[in-house]
N, CA, C and O atoms as CSV, one atom per row, in Angstrom:
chain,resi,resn,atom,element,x,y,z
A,1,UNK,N,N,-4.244,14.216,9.027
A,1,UNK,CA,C,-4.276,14.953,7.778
A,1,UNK,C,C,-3.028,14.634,6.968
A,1,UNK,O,O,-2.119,15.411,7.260
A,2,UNK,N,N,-2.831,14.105,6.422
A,2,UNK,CA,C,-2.066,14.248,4.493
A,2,UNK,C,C,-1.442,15.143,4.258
A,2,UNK,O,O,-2.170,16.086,3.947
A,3,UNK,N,N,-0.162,15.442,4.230
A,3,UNK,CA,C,0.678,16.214,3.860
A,3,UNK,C,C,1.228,16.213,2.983
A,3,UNK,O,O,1.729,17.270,2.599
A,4,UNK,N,N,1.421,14.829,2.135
A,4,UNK,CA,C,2.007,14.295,1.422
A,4,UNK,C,C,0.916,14.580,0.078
A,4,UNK,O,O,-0.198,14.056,0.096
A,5,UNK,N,N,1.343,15.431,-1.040
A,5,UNK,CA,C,0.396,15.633,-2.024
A,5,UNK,C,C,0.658,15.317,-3.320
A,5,UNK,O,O,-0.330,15.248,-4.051
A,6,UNK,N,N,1.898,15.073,-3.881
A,6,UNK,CA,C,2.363,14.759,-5.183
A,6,UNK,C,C,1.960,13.314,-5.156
A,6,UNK,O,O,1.873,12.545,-4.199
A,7,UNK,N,N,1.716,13.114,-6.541
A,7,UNK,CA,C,1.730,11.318,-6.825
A,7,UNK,C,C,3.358,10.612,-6.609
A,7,UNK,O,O,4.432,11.092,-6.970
A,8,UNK,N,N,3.115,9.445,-5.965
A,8,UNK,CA,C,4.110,8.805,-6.251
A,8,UNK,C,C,4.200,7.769,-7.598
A,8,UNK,O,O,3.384,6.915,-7.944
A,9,UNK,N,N,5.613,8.192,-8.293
A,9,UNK,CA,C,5.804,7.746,-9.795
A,9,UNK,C,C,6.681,6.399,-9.311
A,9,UNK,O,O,7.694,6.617,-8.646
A,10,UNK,N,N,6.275,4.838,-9.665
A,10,UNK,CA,C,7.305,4.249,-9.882
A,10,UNK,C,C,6.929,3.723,-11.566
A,10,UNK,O,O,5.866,3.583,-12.171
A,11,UNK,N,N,7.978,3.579,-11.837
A,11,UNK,CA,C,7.669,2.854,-13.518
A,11,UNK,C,C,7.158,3.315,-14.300
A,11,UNK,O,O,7.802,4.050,-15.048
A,12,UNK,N,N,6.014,3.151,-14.474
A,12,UNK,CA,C,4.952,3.731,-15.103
A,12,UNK,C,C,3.469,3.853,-14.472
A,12,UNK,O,O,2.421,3.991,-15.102
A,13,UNK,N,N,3.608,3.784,-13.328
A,13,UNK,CA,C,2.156,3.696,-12.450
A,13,UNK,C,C,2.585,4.473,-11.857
A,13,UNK,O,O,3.781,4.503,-11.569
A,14,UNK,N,N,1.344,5.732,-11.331
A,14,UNK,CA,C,1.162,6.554,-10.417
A,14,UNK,C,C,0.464,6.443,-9.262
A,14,UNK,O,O,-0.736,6.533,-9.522
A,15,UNK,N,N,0.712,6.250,-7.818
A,15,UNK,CA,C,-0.529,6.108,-6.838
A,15,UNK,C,C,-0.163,7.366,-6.100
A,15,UNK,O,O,0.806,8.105,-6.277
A,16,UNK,N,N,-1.457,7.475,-4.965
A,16,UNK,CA,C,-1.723,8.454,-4.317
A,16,UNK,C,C,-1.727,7.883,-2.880
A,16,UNK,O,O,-2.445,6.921,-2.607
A,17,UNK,N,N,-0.912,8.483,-1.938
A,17,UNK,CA,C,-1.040,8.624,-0.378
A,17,UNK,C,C,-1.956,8.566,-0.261
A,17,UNK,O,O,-2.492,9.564,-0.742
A,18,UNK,N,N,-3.006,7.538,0.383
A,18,UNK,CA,C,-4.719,7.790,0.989
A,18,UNK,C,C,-4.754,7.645,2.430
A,18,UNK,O,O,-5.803,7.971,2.985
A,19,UNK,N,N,-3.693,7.168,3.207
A,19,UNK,CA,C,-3.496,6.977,4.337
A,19,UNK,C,C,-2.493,6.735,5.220
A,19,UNK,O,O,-2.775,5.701,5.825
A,20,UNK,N,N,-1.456,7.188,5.588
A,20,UNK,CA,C,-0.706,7.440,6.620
A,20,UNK,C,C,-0.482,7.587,8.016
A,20,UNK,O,O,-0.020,8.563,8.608
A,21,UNK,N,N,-1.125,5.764,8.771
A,21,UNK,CA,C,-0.887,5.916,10.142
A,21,UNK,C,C,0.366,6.208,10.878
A,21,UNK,O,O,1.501,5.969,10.466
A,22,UNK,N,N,0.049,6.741,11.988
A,22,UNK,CA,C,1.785,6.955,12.486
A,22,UNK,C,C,2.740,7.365,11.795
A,22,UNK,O,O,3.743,6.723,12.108
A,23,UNK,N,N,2.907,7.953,11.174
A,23,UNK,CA,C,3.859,8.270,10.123
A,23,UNK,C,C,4.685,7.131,9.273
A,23,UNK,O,O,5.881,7.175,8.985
A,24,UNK,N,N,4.078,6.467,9.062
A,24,UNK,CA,C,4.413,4.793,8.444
A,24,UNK,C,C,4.944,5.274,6.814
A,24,UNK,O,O,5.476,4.408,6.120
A,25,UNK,N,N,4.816,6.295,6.413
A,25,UNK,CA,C,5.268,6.381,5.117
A,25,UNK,C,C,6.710,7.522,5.026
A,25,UNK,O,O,7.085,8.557,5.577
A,26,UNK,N,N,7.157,6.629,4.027
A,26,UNK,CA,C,8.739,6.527,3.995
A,26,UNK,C,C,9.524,6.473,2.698
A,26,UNK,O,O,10.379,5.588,2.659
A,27,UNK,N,N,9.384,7.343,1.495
A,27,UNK,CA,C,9.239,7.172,0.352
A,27,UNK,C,C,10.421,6.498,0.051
A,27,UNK,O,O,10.227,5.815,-0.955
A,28,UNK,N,N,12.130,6.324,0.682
A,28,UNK,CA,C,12.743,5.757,0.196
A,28,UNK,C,C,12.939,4.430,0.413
A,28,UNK,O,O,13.541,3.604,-0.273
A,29,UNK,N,N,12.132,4.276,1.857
A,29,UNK,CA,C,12.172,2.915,2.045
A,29,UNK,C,C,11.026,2.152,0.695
A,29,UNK,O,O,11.346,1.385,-0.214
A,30,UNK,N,N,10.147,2.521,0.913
A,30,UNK,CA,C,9.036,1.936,-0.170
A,30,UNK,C,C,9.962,1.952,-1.678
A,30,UNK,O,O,9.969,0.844,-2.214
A,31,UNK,N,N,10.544,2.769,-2.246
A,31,UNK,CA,C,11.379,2.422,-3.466
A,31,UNK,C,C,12.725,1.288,-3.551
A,31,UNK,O,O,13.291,0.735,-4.494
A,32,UNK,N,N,12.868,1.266,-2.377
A,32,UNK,CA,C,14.087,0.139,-1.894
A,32,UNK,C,C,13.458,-1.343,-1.557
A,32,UNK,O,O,14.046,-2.405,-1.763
A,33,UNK,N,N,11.863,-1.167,-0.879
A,33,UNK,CA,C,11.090,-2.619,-0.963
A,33,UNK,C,C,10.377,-2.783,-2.375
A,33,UNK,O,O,10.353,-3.975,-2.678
A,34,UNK,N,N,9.754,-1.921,-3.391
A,34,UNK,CA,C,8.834,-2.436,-4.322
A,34,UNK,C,C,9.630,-3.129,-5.187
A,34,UNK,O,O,10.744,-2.796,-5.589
A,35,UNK,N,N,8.918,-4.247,-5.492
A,35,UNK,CA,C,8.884,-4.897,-6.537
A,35,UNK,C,C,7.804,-4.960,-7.531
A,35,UNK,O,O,6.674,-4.620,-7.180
A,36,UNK,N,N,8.053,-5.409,-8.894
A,36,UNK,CA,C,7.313,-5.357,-10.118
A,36,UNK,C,C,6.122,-5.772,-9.784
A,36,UNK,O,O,5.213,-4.944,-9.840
A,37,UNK,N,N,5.851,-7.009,-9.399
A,37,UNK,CA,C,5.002,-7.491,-9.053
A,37,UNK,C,C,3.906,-6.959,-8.302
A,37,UNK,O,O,2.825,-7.548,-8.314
A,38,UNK,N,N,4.081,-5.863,-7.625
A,38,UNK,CA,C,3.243,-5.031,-6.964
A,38,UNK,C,C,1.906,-4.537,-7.671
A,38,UNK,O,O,0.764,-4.702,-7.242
A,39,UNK,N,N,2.275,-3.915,-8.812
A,39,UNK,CA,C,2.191,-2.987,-9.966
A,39,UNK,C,C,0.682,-3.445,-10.422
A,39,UNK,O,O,-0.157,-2.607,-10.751
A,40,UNK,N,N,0.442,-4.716,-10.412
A,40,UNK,CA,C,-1.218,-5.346,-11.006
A,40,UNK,C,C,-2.143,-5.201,-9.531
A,40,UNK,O,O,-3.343,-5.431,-9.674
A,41,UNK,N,N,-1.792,-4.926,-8.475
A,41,UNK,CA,C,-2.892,-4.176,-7.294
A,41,UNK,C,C,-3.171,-2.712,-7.558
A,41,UNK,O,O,-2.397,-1.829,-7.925
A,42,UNK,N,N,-4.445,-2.669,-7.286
A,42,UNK,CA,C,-5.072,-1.588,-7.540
A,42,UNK,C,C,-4.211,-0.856,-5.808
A,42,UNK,O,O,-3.694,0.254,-5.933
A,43,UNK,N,N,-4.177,-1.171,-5.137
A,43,UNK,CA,C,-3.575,-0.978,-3.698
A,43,UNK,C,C,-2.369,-1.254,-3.087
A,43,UNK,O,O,-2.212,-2.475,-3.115
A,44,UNK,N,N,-1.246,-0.583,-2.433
A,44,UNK,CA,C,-0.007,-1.455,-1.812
A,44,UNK,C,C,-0.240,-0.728,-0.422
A,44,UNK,O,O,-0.427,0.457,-0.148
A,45,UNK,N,N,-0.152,-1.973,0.423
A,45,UNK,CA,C,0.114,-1.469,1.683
A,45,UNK,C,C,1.038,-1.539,2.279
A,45,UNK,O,O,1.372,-2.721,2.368
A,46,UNK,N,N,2.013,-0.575,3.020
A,46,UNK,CA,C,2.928,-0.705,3.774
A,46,UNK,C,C,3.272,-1.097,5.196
A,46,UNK,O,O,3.160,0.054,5.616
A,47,UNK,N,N,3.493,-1.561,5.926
A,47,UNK,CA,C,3.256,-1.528,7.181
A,47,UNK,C,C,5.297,-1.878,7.909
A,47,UNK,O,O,6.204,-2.494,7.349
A,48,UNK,N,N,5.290,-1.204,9.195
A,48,UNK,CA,C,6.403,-1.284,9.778
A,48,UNK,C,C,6.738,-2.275,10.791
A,48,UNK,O,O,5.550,-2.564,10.937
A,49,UNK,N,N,7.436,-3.197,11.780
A,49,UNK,CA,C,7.206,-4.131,12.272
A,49,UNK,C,C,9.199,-4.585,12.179
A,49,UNK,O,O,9.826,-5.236,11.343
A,50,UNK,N,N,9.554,-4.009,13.203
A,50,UNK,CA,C,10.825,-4.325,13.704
A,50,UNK,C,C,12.165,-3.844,12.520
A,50,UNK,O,O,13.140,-4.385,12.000
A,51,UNK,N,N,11.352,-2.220,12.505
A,51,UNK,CA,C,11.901,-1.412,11.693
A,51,UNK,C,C,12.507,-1.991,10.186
A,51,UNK,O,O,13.507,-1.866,9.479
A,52,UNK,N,N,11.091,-2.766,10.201
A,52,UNK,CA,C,11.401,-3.937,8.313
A,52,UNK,C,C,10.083,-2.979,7.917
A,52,UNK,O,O,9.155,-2.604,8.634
A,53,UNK,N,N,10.400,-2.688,6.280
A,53,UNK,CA,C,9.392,-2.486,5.500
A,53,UNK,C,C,8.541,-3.419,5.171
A,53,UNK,O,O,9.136,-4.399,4.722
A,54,UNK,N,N,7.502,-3.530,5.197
A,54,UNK,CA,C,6.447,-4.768,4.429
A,54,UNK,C,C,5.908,-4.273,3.382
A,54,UNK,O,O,5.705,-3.059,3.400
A,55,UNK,N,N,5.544,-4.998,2.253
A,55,UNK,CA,C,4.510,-4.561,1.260
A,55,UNK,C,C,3.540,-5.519,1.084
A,55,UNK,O,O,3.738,-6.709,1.328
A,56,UNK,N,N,2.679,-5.146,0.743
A,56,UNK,CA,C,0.865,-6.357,0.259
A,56,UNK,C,C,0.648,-5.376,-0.645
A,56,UNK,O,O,0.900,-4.182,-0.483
A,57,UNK,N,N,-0.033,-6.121,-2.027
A,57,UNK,CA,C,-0.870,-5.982,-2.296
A,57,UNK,C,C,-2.367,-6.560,-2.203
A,57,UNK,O,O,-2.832,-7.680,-1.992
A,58,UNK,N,N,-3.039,-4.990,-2.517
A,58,UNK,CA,C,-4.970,-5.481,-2.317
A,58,UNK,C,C,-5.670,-4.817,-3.728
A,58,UNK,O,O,-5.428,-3.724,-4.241
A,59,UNK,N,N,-6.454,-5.684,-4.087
A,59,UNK,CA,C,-7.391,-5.100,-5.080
A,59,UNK,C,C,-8.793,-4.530,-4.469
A,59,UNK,O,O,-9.426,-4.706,-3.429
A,60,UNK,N,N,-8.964,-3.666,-5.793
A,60,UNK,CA,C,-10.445,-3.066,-5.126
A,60,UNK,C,C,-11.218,-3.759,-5.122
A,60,UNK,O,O,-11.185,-4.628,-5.993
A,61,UNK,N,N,-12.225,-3.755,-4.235
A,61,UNK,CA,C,-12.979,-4.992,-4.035
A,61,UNK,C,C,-13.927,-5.347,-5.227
A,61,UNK,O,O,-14.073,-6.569,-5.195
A,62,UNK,N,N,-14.649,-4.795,-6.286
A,62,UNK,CA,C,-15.002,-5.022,-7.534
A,62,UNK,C,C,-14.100,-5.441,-8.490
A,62,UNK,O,O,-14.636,-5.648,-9.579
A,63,UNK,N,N,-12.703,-5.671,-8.444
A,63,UNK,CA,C,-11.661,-6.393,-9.251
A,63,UNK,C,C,-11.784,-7.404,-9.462
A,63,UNK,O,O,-11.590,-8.169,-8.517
A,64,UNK,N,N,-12.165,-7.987,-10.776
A,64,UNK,CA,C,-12.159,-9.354,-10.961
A,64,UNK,C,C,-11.199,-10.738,-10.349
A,64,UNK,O,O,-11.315,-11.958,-10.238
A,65,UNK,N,N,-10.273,-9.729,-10.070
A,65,UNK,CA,C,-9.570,-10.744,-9.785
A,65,UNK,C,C,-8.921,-11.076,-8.496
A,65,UNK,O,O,-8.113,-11.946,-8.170
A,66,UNK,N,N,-9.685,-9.854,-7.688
A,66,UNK,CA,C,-9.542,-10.334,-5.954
A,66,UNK,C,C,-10.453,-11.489,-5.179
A,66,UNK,O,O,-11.661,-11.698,-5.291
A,67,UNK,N,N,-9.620,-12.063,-4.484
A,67,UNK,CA,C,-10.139,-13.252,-3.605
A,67,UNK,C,C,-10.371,-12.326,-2.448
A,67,UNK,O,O,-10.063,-11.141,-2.328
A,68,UNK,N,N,-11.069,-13.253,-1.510
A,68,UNK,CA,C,-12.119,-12.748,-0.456
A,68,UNK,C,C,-10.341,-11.611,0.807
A,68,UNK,O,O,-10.415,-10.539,1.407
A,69,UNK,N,N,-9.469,-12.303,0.699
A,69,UNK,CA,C,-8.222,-11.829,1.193
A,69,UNK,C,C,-7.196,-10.880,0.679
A,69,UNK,O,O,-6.337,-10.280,1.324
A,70,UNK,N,N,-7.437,-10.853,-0.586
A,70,UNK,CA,C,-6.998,-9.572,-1.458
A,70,UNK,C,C,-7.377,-8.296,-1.620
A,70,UNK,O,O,-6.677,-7.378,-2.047
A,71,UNK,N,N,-8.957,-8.234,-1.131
A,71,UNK,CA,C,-9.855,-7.528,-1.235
A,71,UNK,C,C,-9.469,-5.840,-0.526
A,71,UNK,O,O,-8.874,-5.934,0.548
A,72,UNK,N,N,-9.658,-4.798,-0.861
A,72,UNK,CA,C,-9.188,-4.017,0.459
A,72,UNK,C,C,-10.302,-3.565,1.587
A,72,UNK,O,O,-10.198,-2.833,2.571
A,73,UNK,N,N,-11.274,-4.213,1.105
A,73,UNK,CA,C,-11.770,-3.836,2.154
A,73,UNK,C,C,-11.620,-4.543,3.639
A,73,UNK,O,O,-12.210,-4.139,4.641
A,74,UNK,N,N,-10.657,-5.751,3.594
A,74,UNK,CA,C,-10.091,-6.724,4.108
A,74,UNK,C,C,-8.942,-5.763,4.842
A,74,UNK,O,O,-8.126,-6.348,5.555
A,75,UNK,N,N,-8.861,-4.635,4.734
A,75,UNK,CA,C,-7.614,-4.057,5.257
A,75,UNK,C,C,-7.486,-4.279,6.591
A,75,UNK,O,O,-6.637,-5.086,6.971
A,76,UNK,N,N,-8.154,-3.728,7.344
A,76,UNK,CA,C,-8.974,-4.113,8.830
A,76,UNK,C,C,-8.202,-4.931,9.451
A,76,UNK,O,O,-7.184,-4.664,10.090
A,77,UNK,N,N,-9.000,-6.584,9.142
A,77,UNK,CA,C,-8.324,-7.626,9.355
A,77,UNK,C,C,-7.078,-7.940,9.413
A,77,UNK,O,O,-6.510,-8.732,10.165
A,78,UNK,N,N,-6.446,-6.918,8.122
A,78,UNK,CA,C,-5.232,-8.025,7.672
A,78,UNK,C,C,-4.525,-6.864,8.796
A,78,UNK,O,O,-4.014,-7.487,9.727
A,79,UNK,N,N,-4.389,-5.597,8.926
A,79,UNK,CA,C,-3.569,-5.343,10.161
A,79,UNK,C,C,-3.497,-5.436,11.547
A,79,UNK,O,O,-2.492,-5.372,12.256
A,80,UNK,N,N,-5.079,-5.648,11.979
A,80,UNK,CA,C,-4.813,-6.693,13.035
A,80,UNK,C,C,-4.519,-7.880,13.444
A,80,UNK,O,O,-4.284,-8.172,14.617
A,81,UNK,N,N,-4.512,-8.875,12.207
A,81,UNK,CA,C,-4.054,-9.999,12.166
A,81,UNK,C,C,-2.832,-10.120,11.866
A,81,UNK,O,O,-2.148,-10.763,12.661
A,82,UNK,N,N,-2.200,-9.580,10.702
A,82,UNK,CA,C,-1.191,-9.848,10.441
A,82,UNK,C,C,0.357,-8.778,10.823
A,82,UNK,O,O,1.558,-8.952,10.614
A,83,UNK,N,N,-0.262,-7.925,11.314
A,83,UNK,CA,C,0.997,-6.050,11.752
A,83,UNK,C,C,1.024,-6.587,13.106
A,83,UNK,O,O,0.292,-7.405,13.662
A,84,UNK,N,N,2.139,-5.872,13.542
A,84,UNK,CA,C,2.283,-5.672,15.251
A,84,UNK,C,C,1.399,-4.934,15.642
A,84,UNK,O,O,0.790,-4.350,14.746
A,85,UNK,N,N,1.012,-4.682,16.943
A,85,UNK,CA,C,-0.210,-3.966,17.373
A,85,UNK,C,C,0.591,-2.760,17.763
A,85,UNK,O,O,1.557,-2.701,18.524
A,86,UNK,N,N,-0.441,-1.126,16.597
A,86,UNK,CA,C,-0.095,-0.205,17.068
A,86,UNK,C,C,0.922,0.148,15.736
A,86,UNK,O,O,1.157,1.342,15.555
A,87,UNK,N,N,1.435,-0.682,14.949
A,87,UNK,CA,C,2.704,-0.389,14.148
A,87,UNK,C,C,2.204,0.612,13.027
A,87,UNK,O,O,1.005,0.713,12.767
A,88,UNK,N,N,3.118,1.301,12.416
A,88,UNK,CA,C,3.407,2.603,11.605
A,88,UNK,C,C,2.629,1.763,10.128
A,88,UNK,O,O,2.938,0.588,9.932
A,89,UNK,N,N,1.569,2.511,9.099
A,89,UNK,CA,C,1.252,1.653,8.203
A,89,UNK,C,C,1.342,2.893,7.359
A,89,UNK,O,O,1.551,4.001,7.852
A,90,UNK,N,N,1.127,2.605,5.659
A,90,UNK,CA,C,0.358,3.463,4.914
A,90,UNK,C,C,-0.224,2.579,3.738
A,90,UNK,O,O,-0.148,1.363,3.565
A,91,UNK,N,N,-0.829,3.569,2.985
A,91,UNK,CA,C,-1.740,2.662,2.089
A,91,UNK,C,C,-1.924,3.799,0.652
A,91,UNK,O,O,-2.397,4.926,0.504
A,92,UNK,N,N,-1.302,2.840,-0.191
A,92,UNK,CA,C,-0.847,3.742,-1.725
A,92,UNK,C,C,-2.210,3.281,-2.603
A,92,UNK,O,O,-2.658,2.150,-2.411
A,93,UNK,N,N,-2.851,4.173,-3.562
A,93,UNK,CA,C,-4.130,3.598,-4.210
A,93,UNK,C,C,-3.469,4.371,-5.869
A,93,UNK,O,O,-3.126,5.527,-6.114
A,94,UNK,N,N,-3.504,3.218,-6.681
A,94,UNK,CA,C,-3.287,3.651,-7.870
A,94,UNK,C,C,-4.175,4.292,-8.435
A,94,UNK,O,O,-5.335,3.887,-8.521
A,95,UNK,N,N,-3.679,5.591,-8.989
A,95,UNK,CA,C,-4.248,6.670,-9.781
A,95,UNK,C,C,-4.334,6.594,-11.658
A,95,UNK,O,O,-5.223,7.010,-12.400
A,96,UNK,N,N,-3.120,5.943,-11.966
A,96,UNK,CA,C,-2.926,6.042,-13.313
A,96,UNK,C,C,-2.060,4.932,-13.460
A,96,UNK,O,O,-1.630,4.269,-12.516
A,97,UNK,N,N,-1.778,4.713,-14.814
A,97,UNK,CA,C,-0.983,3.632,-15.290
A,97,UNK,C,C,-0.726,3.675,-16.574
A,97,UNK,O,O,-1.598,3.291,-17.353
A,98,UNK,N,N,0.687,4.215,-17.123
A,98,UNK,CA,C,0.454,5.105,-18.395
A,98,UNK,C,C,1.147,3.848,-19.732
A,98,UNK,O,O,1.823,2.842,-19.515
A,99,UNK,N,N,0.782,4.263,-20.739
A,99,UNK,CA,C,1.096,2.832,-22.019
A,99,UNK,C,C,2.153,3.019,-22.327
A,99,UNK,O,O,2.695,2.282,-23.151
């Protein structure tokens, strides 16, 4: 269960906590890893792995502009393939994005 209920604000984009394995979310670490570049995924995922922050972005899978690996419904895969097994993740889904 989600404890975490406020949006997170960076910039001008708002996302929402949708998932929090293991307690993988870490709001100051995630403001100390994002970069700009993040910001055009509809999705950022976090994941933990020798107490390093990671970030990905994923688009929603109807996004024009996701490839078959960008996709989130690809999430699956990409943390068993690519996370340590078992490691701390979360997964931010943009809510807003203001002009």
């Amino acid at each position: 269960m989600l404890e975490y209920k406020r949006p997170i604000k960076i910039n001008d984009v708002e996302y929402e906590l949708i998932e929090d394995y293991q307690q993988g979310w870490n709001e100051e670490a995630f403001m100390k890893r994002y970069s700009e570049i993040l910001s055009k995924y509809d999705y950022i995922v976090g994941d933990w792995g020798y107490e390093q922050l990671r970030l990905r972005g994923f688009y929603d899978d109807r996004n024009q502009k996701a490839t078959f690996d960008t996709k989130i419904s690809t999430l699956t895969d990409y943390i068993i393939e690519y996370c340590n097994f078992g490691c701390a993740y979360f997964v931010l889904k943009k809510i807003r994005t203001s002009v």
